[in-house]
C-alpha positions as CSV (number, residue, x, y, z in Angstrom):
1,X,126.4,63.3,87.7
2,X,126.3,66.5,85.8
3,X,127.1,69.1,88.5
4,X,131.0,68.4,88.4
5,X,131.1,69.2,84.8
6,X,129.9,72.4,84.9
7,X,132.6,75.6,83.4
8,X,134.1,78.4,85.3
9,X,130.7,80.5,85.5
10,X,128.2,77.6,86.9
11,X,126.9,77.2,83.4
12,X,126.3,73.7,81.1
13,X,124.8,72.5,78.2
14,X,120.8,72.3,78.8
15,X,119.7,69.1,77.0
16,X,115.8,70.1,77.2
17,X,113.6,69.5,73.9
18,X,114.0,73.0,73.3
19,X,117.4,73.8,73.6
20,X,119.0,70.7,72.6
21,X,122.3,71.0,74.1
22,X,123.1,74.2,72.2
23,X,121.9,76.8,75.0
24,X,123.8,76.4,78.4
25,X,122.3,77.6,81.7
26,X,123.1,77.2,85.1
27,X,121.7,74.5,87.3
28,X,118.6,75.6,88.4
29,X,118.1,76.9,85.1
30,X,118.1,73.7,83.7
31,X,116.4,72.0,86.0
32,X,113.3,73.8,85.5
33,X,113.8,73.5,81.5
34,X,113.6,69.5,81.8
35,X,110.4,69.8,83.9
36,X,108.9,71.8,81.3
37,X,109.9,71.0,78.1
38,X,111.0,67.0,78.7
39,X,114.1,65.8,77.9
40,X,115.7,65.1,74.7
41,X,114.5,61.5,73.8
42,X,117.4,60.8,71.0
43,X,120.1,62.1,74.0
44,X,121.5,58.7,74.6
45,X,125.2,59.1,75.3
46,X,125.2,62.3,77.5
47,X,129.1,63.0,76.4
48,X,128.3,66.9,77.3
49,X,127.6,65.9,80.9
50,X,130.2,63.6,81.3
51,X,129.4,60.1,80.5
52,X,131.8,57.4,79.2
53,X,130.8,56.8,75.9
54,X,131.2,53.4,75.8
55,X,129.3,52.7,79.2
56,X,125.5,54.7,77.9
57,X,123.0,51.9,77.5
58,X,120.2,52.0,75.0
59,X,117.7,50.7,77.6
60,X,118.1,54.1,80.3
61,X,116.5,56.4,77.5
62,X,115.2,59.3,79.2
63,X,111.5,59.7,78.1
64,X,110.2,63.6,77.6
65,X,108.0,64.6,80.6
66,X,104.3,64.1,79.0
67,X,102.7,66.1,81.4
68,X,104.3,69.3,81.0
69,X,102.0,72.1,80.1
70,X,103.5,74.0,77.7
71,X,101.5,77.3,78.4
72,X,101.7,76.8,81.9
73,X,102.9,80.8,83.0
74,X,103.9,79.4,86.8
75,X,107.0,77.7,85.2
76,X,108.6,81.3,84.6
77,X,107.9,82.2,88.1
78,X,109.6,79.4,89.4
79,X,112.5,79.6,87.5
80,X,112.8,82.9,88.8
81,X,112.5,82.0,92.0
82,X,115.2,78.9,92.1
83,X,117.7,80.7,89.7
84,X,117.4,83.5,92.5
85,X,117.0,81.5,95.8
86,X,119.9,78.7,94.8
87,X,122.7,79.0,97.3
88,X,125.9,80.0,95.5
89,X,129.1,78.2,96.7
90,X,132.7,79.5,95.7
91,X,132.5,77.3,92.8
92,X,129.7,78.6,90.9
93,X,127.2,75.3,91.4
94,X,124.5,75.6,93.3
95,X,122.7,73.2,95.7
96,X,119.5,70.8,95.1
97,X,116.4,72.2,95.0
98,X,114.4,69.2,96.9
99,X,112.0,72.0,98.3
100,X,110.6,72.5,95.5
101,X,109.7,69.2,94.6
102,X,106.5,69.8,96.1
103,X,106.3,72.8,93.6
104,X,107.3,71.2,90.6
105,X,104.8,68.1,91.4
106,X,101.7,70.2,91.3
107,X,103.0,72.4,88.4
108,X,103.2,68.9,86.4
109,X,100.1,67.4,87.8
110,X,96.9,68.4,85.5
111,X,94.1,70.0,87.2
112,X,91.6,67.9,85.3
113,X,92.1,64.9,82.9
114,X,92.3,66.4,79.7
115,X,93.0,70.0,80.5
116,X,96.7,69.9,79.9
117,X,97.1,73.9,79.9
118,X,95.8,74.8,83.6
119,X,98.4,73.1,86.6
120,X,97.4,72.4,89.8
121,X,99.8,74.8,91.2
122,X,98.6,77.8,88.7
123,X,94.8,77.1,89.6
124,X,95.6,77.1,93.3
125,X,97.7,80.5,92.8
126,X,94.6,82.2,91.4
127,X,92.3,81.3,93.6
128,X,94.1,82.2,97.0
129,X,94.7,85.5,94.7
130,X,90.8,85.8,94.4
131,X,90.3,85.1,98.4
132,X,92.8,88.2,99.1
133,X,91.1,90.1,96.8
134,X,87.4,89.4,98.0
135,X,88.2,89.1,101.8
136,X,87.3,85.6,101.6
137,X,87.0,84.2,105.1
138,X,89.5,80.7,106.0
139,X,86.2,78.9,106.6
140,X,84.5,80.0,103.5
141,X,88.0,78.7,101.3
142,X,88.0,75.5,102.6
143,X,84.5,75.3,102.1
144,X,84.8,76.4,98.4
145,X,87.8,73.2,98.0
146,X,85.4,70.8,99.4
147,X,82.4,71.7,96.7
148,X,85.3,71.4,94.5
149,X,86.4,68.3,95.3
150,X,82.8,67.0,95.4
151,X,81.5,68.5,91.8
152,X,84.7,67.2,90.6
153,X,86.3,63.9,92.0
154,X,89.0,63.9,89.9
155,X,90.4,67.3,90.4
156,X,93.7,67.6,91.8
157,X,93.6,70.2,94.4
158,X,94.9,70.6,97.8
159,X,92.5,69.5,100.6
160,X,92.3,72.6,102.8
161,X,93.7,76.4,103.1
162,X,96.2,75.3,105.5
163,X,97.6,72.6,102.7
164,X,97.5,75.8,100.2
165,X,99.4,78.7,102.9
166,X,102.2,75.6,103.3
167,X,102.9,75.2,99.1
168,X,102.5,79.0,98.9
169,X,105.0,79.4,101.6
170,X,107.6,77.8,99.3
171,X,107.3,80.4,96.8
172,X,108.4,82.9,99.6
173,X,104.8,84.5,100.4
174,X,105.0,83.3,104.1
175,X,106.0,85.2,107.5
176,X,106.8,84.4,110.8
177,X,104.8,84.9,113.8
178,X,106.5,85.8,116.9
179,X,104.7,85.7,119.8
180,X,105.0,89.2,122.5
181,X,104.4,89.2,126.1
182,X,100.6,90.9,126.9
183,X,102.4,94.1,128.1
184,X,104.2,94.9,125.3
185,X,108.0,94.1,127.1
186,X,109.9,91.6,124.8
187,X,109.6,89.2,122.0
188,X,109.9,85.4,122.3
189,X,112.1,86.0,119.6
190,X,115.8,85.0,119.2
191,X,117.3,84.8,123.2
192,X,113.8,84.9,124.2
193,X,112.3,81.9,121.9
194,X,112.0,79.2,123.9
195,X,110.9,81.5,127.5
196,X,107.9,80.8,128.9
197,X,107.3,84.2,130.5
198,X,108.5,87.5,129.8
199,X,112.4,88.2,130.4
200,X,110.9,91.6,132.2
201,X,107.1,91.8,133.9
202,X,107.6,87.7,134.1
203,X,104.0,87.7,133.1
204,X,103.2,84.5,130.9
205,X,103.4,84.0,127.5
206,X,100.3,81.8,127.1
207,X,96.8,82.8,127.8
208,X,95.5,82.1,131.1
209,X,92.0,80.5,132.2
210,X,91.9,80.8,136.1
211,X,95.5,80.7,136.9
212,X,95.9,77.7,134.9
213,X,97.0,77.6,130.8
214,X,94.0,76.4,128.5
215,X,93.9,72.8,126.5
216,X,96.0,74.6,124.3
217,X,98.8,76.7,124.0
218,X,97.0,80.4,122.8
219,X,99.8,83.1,123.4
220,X,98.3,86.6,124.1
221,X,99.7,88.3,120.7
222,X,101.5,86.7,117.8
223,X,104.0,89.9,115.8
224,X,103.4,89.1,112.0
225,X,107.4,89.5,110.4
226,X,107.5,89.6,106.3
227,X,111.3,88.8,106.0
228,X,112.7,91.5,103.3
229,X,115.9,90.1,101.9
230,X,113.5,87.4,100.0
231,X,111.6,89.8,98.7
232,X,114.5,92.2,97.9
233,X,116.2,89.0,95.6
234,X,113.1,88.9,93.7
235,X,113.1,92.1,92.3
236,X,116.3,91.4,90.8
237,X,115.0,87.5,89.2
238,X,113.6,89.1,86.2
239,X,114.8,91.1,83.4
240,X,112.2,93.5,83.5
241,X,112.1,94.6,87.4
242,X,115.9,94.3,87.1
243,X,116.8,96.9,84.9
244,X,113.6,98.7,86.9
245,X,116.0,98.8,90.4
246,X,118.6,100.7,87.9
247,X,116.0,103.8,87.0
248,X,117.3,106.1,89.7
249,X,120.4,106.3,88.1
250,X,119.6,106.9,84.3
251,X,116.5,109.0,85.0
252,X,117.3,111.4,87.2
253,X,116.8,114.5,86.3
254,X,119.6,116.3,84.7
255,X,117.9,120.1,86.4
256,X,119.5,120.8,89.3
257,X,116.1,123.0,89.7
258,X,113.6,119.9,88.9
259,X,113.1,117.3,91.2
260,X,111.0,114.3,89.7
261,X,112.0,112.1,92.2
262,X,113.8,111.1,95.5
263,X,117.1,111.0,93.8
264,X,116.7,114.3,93.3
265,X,116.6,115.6,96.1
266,X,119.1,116.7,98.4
267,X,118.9,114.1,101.1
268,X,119.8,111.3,98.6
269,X,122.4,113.3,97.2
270,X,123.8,113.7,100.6
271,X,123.9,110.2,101.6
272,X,125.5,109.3,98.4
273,X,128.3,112.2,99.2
274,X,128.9,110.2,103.0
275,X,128.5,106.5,101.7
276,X,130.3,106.8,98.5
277,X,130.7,102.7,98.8
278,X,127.7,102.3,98.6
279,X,126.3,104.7,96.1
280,X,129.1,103.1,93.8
281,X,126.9,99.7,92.8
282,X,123.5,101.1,91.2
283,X,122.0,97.7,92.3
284,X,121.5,98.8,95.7
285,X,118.6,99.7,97.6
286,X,117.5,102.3,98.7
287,X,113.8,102.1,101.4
288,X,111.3,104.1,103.0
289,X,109.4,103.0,105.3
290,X,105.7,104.0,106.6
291,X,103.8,103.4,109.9
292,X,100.2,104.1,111.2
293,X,97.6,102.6,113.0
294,X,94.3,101.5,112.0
295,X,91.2,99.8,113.1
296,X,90.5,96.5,110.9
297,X,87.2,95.9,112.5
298,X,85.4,98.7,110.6
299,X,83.8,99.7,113.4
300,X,84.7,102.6,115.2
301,X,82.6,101.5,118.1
302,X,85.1,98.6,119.1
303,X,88.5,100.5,120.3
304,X,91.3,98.5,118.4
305,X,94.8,99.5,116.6
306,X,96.6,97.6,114.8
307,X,99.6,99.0,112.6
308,X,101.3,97.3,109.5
309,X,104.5,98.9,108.6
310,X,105.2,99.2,105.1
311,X,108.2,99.4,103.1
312,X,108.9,100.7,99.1
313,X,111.6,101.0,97.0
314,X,112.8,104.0,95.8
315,X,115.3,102.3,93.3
316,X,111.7,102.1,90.8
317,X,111.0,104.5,89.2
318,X,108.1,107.6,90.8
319,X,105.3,105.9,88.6
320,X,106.0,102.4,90.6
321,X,107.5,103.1,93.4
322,X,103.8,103.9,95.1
323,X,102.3,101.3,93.1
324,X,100.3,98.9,95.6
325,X,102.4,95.9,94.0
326,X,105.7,97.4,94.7
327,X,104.8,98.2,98.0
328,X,106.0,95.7,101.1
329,X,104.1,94.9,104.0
330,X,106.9,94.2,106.3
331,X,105.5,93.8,110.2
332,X,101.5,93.7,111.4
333,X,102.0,94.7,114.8
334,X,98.8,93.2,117.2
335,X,96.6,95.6,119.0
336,X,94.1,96.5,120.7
337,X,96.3,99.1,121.8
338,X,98.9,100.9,119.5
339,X,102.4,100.4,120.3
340,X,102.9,103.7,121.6
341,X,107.1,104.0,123.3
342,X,106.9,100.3,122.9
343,X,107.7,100.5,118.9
344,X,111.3,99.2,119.3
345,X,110.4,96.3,120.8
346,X,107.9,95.4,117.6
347,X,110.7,96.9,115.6
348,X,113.7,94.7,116.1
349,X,112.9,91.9,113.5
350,X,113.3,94.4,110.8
351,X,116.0,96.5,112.6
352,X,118.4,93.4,112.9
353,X,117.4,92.4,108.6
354,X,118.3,96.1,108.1
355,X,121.5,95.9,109.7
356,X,122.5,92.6,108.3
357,X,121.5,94.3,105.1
358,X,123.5,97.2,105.4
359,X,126.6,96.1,106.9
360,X,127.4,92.7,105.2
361,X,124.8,92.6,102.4
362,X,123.3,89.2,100.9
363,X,124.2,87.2,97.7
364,X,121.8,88.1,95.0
365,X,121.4,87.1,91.5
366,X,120.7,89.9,88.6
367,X,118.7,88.7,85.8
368,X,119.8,92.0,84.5
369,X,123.6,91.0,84.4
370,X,123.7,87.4,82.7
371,X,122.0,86.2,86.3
372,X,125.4,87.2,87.9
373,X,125.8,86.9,91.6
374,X,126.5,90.3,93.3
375,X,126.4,91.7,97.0
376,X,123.0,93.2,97.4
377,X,123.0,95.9,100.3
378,X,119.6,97.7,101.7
379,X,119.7,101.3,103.5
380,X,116.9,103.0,105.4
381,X,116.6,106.8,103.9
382,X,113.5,108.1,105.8
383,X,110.6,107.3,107.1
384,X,107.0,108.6,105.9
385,X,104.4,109.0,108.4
386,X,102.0,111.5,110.1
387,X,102.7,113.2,113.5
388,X,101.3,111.0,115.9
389,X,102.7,108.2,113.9
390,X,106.7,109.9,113.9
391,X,106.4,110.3,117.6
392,X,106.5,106.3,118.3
393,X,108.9,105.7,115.3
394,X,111.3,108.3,116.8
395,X,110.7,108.8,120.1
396,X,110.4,112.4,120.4
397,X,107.2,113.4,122.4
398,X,104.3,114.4,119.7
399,X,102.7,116.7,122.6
400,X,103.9,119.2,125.1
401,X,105.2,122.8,124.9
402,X,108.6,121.3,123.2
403,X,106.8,119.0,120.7
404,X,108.8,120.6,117.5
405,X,111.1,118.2,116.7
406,X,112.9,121.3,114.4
407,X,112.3,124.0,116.9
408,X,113.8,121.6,119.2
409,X,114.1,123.4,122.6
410,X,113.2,127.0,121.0
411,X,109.7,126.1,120.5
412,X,106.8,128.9,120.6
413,X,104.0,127.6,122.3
414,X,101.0,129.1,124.3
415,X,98.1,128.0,126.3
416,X,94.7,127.9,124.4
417,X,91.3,126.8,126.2
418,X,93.4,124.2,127.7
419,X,95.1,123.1,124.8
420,X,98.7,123.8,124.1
421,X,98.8,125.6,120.3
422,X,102.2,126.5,118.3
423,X,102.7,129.9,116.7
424,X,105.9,131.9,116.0
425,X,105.4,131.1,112.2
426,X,106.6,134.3,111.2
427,X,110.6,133.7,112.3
428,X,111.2,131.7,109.4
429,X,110.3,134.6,107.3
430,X,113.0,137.1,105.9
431,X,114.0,140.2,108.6
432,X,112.5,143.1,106.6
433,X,109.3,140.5,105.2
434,X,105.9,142.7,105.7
435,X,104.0,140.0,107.5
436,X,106.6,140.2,110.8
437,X,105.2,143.6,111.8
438,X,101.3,142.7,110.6
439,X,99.4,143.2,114.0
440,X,96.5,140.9,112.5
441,X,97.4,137.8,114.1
442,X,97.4,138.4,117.4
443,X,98.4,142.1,117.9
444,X,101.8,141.5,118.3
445,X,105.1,142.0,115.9
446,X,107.5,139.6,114.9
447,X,111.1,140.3,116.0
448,X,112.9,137.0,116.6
449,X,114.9,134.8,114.7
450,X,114.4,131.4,113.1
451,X,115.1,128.9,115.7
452,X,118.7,126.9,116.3
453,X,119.7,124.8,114.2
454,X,120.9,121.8,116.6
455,X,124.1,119.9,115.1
456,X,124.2,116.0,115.5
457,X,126.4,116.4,118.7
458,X,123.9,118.4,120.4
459,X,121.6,116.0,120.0
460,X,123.5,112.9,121.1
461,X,124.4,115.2,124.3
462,X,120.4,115.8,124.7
463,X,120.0,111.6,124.4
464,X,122.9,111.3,126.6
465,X,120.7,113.0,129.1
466,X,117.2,111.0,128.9
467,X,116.8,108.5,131.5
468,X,116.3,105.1,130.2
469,X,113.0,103.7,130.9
470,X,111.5,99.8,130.9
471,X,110.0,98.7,128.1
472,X,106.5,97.5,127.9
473,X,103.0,98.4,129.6
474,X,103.2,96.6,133.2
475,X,101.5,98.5,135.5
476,X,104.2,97.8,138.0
477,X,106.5,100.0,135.5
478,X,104.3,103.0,134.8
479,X,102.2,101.0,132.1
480,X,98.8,102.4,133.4
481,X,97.1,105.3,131.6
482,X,96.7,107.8,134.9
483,X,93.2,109.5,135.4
484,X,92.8,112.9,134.6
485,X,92.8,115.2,138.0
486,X,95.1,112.6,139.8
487,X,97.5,114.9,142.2
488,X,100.6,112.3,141.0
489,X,99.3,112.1,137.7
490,X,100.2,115.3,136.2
491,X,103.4,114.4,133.7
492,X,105.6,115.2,130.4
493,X,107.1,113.5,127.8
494,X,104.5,110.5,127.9
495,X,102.7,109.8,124.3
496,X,100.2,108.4,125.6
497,X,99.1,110.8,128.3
498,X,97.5,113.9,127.5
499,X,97.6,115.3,130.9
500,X,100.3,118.7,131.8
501,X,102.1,119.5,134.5
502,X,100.8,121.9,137.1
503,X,103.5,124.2,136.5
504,X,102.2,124.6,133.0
505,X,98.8,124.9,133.9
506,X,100.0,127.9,135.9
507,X,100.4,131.2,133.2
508,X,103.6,132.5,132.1
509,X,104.0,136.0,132.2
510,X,106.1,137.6,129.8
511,X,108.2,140.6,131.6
512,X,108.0,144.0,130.1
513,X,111.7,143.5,129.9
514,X,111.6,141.0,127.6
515,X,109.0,142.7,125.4
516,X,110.9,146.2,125.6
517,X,114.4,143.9,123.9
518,X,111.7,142.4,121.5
519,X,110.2,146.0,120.7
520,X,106.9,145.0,121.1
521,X,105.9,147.5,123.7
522,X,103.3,148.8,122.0
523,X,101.1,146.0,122.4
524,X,101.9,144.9,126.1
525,X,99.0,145.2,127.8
526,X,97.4,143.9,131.0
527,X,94.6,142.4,129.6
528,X,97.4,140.6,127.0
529,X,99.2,139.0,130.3
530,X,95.4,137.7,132.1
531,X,94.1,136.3,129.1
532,X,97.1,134.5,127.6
533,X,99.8,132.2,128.6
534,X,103.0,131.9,126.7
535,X,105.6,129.4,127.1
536,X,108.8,130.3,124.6
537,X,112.5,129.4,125.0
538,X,112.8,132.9,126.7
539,X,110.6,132.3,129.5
540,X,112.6,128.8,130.3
């Protein structure tokens, strides 16, 4: 009855016990206000909400809500969470919030007769925190509910930890799992949802027990995805994290020769020059994200990766960005192998949010701005990881004579018991520096040049160049790890594969030519060329 008569912003009189029809507030707003505080007993005639005056009836007397909890700290959290989450039409008003009821019925439920200052809802919250926080096993919660239950018959508490993940869900702590074929190839995602085998090997989706599926549908690994916009709308439901997302721009540092922070630095600075659109709203954000593998058996004995990908914003300020609470678990990718060239294929969830994020944005609500509704777009700076790690985030082999990813194609590299080692340090150092003509590290002088530098358009035309390979770990597409000593096994540019080709097994003799241009003829020797292998963008 009341949403038509609601002004030009979405906002109307609140007729709570507390704000008595003097404070308005949006919808949501207001919805939560009545379920905490009750409504107005004496508001009889609602004339601020529309009603006839002379149709109100003395006998439909709204009651106040007797089982509010006053000190209850969940309602804040979910006002913040409806106020953010309500749709936003081009009116202003905002849709029904029946999937919260749920929500709302055990934040006004009493745990215990009597205890009027501990919800349901708030008791459950803190103990699912508690079994994160002590590695609490499933089995062992539900256990733990059922001694509950029987110590205290009258408790109202959810049966089971399933019951609990389903309410918690509606506070937007849930994910989807996506299930990937065993090799690695594609996600039954999207297109591929409702397949039954893989779109590429054709291999299964479901676990097989002699050529036949078991009693029950098991597929062989479930991709855990954290959706980010939710999570991204959050920061932005409170006052306080709110004006947080705006640090970057009030306190940067005002040095150009101090750099406190990521918005000092001159890759932000850069970005902001190319995309001055969106450096122009404050509001939006700016990720990085992190990748590695782990073992989450704790037991080195069992060989098993699994890598979480993480995600932080670097709108907070440098004393929260790192914080563990700030930071966003974003994809759980299933082992017992790491993803290796097969990241993409774990990545796309979060490369298609990204996208969406960046290219059309998503209706957001700042608690910072009168709880305004404003476009909220997301961009992908850079990516922190180790070497290993940036090899299957980028795709640029992590071994091999060419492994630089800055040195590109003019990488120094040399043979070393086997192993292939990276020197040339010394180019990046001034011409006349001391160190280039120091004989002490390995009786040579230093006479070249720091490497290329390679624009964008000579890397697209080296892309342009790499032959596009099948996804996935099928042995019938090169999936197998070869054996070491295998006359076909012998390759580069493979992650995954330690082995060299024979032709770089074979040494690479410098000519005396090449050392006379480089002036390093005093320490050519024949013992230098049978002990040593070099393999340098000369010798190409």
């Amino acid at each position: 009855m009341a949403k038509p008569h609601v002004n030009d912003r979405g906002f109307i009189r609140c007729p709570c016990n507390r704000c008595i029809n003097n404070a308005q507030h949006q919808l949501e707003v207001l919805e939560t206000h009545i379920h905490r505080f009750g409504f107005m007993s004496d508001y009889i005639e609602w004339i601020y909400h529309g009603e006839n005056v002379n149709a109100a009836s003395s006998s439909n007397v709204p009651q106040p809500n007797s089982g509010v909890h006053d000190r209850d700290e969940m309602f804040e959290v979910l006002e913040d969470i409806i106020s953010n989450d309500a749709e936003v039409d081009q009116l202003g008003s905002q849709s029904s919030n029946v999937q919260y009821d749920d929500l709302f019925t055990a934040l006004n439920s009493e745990l215990y007769p009597g205890v009027s200052s501990f919800s349901s809802l708030n008791f459950l919250v803190k103990l699912m925190h508690l079994k994160v926080m002590n590695k609490w096993t499933n089995k062992s919660f539900d256990e733990l509910l059922k001694l509950l239950k029987l110590a205290f018959p009258k408790i109202d508490l959810v049966e089971s930890h399933y019951e609990a993940k389903r309410l918690m869900t509606k506070m937007g702590l849930g994910y989807q799992s996506i299930h990937v074929c065993k090799n690695d190839c594609a996600l039954f995602w999207n297109e591929n949802s409702m397949s039954e085998t893989c779109p590429v090997c054709s291999e299964s989706r479901w676990k097989m027990q002699e050529g036949r599926r078991t009693g029950k549908n098991v597929p062989h690994k479930v991709l855990r995805y954290f959706p980010l916009a939710p999570r991204l709308k959050r920061l932005f439901a409170t006052l306080k994290t709110a004006k947080l997302m705006r640090w970057h721009q009030a306190g940067k540092s005002t040095d150009d020769n101090v750099m406190r922070h990521p918005v000092d630095g001159r890759a932000w600075k850069d970005f902001d020059r190319k995309h001055p659109e969106f450096a122009d709203d404050v509001r939006n954000v700016r990720l990085g994200l992190a990748a590695d593998g782990f073992n989450p058996f704790n037991n080195m004995s069992i060989s098993y990766s699994m890598w979480p990908v993480v995600l932080t914003t670097y709108n907070l300020p440098p004393w929260l960005c790192m914080k563990p609470e700030y930071l966003m678990l974003s994809l759980l990718i299933p082992g017992p192998q790491s993803p290796g060239k097969d990241m993409d294929v774990f990545l796309r969830p979060l490369i298609e949010e990204l996208k969406e994020l960046w290219e059309n944005g998503i209706d957001t609500r700042d608690a910072g701005n009168d709880r305004k509704v404003f476009k909220m777009r997301a961009a992908l700076l850079w990516t922190v990881n180790d070497f290993p790690a940036r090899s299957s985030l980028s795709g640029w082999s992590g071994q091999g004579y060419k492994a630089c990813p800055t040195c590109n194609e003019d990488t120094p590299s040399m043979r070393v018991i086997g192993k292939t080692a990276y020197f040339g340090h010394r180019r990046f150092l001034p011409s006349t520096h001391r160190w280039r003509s120091n004989l002490d590290f390995d009786g040579r002088t230093e006479r070249k040049r720091p490497p290329r530098r390679f624009s964008s358009v000579d890397i697209m035309d080296q892309l342009r160049r790499v032959k596009t390979s099948i996804p996935g770990k099928h042995p019938n597409y090169g999936g197998v790890k070869r054996k070491r000593g295998d006359d076909d096994s012998r390759s580069t540019g493979n992650d995954d594969d330690d082995d060299v080709s024979e032709e770089d097994d074979e040494t690479v003799e410098e000519s005396a030519d090449e050392e006379t241009d480089e002036g390093n003829d005093d320490v050519d020797t024949e013992e230098d060329d049978d002990d040593r292998s070099y393999h340098t963008s000369d010798s190409d």
